[in-house]
C-alpha positions as a Markdown table, in Angstrom:
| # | Residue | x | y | z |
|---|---|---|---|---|
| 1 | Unk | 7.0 | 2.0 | 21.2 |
| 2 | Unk | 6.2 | -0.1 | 17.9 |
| 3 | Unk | 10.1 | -2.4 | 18.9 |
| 4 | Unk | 8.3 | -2.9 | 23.1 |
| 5 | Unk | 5.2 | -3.8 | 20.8 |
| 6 | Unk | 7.4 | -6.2 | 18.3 |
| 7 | Unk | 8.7 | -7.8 | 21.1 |
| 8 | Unk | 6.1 | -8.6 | 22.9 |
| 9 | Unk | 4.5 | -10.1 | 20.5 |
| 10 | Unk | 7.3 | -12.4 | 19.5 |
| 11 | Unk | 7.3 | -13.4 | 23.1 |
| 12 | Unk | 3.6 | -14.5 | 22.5 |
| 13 | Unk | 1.9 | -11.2 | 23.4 |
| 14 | Unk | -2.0 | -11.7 | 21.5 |
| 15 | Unk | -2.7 | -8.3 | 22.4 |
| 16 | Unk | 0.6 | -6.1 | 21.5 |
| 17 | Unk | 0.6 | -8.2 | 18.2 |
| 18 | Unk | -3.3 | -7.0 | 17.5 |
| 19 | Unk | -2.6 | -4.1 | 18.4 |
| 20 | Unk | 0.1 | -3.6 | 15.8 |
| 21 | Unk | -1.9 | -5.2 | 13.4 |
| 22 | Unk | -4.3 | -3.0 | 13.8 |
| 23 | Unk | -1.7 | 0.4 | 13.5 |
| 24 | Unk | -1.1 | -0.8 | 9.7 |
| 25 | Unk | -4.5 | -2.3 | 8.7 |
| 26 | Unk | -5.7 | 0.6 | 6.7 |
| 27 | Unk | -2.4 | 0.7 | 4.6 |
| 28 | Unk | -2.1 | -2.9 | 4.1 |
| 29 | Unk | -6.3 | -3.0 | 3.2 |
| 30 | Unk | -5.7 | -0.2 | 0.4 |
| 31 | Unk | -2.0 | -2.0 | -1.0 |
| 32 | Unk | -4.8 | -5.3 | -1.5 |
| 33 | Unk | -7.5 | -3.1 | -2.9 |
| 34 | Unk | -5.2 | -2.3 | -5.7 |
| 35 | Unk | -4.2 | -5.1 | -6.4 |
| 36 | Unk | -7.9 | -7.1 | -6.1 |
| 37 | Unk | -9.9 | -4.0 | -6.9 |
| 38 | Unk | -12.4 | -6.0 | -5.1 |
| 39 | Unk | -13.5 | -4.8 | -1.1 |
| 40 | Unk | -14.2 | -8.4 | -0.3 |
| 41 | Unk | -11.3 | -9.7 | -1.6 |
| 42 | Unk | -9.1 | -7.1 | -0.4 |
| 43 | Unk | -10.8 | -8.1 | 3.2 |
| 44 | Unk | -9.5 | -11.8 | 2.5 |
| 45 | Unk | -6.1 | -10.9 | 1.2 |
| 46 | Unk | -5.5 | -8.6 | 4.6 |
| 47 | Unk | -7.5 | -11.6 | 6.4 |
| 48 | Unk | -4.7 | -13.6 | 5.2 |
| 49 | Unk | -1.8 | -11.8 | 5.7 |
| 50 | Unk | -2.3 | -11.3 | 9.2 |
| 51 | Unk | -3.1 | -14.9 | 9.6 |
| 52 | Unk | 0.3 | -15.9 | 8.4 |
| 53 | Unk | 1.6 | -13.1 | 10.7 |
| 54 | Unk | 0.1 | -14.5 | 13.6 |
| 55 | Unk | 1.3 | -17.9 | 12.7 |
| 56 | Unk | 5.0 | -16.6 | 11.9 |
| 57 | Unk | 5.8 | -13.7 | 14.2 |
| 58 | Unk | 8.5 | -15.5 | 15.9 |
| 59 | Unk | 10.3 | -15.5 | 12.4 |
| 60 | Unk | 10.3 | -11.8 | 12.4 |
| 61 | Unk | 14.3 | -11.1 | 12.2 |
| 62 | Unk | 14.3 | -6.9 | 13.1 |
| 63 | Unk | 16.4 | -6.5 | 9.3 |
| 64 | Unk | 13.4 | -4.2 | 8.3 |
| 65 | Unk | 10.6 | -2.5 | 9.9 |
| 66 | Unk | 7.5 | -4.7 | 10.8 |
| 67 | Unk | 5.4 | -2.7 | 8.6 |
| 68 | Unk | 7.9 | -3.1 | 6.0 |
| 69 | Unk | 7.5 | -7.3 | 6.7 |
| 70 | Unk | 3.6 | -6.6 | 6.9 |
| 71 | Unk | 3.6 | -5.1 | 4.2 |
| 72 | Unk | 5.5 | -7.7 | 1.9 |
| 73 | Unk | 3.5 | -10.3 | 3.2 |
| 74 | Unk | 0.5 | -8.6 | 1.8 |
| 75 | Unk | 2.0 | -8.0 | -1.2 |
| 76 | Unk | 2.9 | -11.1 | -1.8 |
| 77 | Unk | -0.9 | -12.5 | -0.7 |
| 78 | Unk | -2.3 | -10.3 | -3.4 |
| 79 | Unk | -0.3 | -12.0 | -6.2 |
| 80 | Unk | -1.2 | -15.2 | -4.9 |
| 81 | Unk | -4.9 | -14.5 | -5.1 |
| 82 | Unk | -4.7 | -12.9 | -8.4 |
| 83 | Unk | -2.7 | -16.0 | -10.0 |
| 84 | Unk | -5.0 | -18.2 | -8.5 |
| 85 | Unk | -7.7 | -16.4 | -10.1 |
| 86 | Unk | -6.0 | -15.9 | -13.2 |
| 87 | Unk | -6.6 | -12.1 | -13.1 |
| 88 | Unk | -3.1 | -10.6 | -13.2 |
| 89 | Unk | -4.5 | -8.6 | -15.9 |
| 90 | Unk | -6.5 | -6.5 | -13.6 |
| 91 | Unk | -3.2 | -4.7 | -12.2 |
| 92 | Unk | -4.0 | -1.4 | -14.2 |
| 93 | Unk | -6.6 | 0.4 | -12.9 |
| 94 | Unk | -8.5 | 2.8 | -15.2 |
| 95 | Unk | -9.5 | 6.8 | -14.5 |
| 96 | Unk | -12.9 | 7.5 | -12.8 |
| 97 | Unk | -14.7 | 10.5 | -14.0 |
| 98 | Unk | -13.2 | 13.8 | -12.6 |
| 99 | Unk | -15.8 | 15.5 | -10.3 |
| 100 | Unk | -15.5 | 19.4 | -10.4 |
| 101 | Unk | -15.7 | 20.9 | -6.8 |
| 102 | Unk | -16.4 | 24.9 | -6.7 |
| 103 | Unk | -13.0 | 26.6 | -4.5 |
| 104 | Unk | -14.7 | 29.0 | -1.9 |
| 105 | Unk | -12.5 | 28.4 | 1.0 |
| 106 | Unk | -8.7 | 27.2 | 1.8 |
| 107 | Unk | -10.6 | 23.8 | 3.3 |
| 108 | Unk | -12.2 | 23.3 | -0.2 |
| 109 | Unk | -9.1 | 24.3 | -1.9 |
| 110 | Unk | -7.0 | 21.4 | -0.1 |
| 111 | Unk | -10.0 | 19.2 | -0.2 |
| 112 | Unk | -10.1 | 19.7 | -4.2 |
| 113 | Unk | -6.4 | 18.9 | -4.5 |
| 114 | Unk | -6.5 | 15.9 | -2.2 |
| 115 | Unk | -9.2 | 14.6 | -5.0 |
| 116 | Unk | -7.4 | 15.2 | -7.8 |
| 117 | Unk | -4.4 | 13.2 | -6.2 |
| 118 | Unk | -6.6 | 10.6 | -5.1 |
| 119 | Unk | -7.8 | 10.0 | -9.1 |
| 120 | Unk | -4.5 | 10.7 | -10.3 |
| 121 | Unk | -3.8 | 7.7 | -8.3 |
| 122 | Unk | -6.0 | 5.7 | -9.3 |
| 123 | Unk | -4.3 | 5.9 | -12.8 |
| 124 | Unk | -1.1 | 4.5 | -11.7 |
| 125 | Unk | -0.8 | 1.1 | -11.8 |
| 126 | Unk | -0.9 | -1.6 | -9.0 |
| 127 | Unk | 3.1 | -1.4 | -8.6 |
| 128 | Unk | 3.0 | 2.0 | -9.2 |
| 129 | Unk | 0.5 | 2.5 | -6.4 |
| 130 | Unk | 2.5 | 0.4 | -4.1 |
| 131 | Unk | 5.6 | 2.5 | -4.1 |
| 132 | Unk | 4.2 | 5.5 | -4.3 |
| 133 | Unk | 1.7 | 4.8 | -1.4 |
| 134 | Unk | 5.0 | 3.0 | 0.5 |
| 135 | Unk | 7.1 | 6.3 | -0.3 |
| 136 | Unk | 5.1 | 9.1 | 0.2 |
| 137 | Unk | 2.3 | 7.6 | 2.4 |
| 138 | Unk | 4.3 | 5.1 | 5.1 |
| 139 | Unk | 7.6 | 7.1 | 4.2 |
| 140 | Unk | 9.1 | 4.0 | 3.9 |
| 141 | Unk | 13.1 | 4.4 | 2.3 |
| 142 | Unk | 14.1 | 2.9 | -1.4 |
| 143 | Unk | 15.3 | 0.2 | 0.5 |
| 144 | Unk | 12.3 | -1.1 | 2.3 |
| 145 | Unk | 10.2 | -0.6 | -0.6 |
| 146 | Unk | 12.3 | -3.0 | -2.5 |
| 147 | Unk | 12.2 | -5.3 | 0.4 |
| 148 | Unk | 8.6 | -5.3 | -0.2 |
| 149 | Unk | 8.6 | -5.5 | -3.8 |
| 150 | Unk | 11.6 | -7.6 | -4.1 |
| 151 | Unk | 12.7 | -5.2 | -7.0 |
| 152 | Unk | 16.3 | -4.3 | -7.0 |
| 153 | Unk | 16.6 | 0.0 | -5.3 |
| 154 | Unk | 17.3 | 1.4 | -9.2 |
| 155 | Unk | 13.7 | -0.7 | -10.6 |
| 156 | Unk | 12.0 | 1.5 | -7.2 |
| 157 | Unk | 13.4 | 4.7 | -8.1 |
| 158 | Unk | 12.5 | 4.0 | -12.2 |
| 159 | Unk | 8.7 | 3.3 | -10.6 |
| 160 | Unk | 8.7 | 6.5 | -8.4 |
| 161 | Unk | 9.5 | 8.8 | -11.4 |
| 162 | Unk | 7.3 | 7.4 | -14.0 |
| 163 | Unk | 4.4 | 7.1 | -11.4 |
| 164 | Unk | 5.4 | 10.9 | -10.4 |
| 165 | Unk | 5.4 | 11.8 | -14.0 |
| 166 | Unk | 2.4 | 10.2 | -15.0 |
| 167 | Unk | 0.6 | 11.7 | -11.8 |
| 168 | Unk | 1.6 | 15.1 | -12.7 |
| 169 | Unk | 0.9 | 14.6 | -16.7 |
| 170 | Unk | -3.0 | 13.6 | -15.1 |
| 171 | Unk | -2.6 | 16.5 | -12.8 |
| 172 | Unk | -1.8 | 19.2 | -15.2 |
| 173 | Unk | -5.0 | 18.6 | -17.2 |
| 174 | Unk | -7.2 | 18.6 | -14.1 |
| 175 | Unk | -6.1 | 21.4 | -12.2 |
């Protein structure tokens, strides 16, 4: 469906390109938030990307996924906003405050977990975040993320096991 879509759109389609816009909005809106920490700027950044997507869909070659493309493209907007604002500094994020959540039921019990993950998360850094959200999240391959990232396949898989490790060293003393 998503190629019919791609196609489409390339051919000029407004609607089949919003409407793929639209499929990967959320993902590419939390890759910018943690980047920009910032909602509104996230907003921009997304604002952006699919502006230049708009403007270059024709120059979409089919070598990766579009999501892969979209994905890059916002990636590569959320540098650009933090250089221009000087705030590449902001790429780590730090812990919020652990809530505790009482287990009565299997519901609560996955609901606790997905928490945990959530903050445990939030401790990786921007990059980190990336490819793990990439990986596990869009199952995107090693390749596609370091499309994205332009990172060379070996620098991906060094990301994906710190950010594992470090998820499961946060993990082990919340759970």
């Amino acid at each position: 469906m998503d190629n019919a879509l791609i196609t489409s759109a390339i051919s000029g389609n407004r609607g089949a390109l919003e409407h793929l816009l639209n499929k990967f909005r959320n993902n590419a809106f939390s890759i910018a938030l943690k980047f920009v920490k910032e909602r509104a700027e996230a907003e921009d950044v997304v604002q952006e990307a699919f502006i230049k997507v708009f403007l270059n869909i024709e120059k979409f070659r089919n070598e990766a996924s579009f999501s892969t493309w979209l994905y890059r493209i916002v990636y590569i907007e959320s540098i650009r906003i933090l250089r221009k604002n000087n705030q590449l500094h902001t790429l780590y994020s730090s812990i919020d405050p652990l809530i505790e959540v009482q287990q009565h039921t299997q519901e609560d019990t996955e609901i606790f977990v997905k928490e945990k993950i959530e903050v445990a998360m939030k401790a990786l850094s921007a990059r980190e975040f990336l490819v793990v959200n990439l990986f596990y999240l869009s199952e995107k391959t090693i390749n596609d993320i370091a499309l994205v990232t332009n990172e060379s396949t070996s620098n991906i898989k060094v990301m994906l096991h710190r950010a594992r490790k470090k998820m499961s060293n946060h993990l082990s003393k919340v759970l």
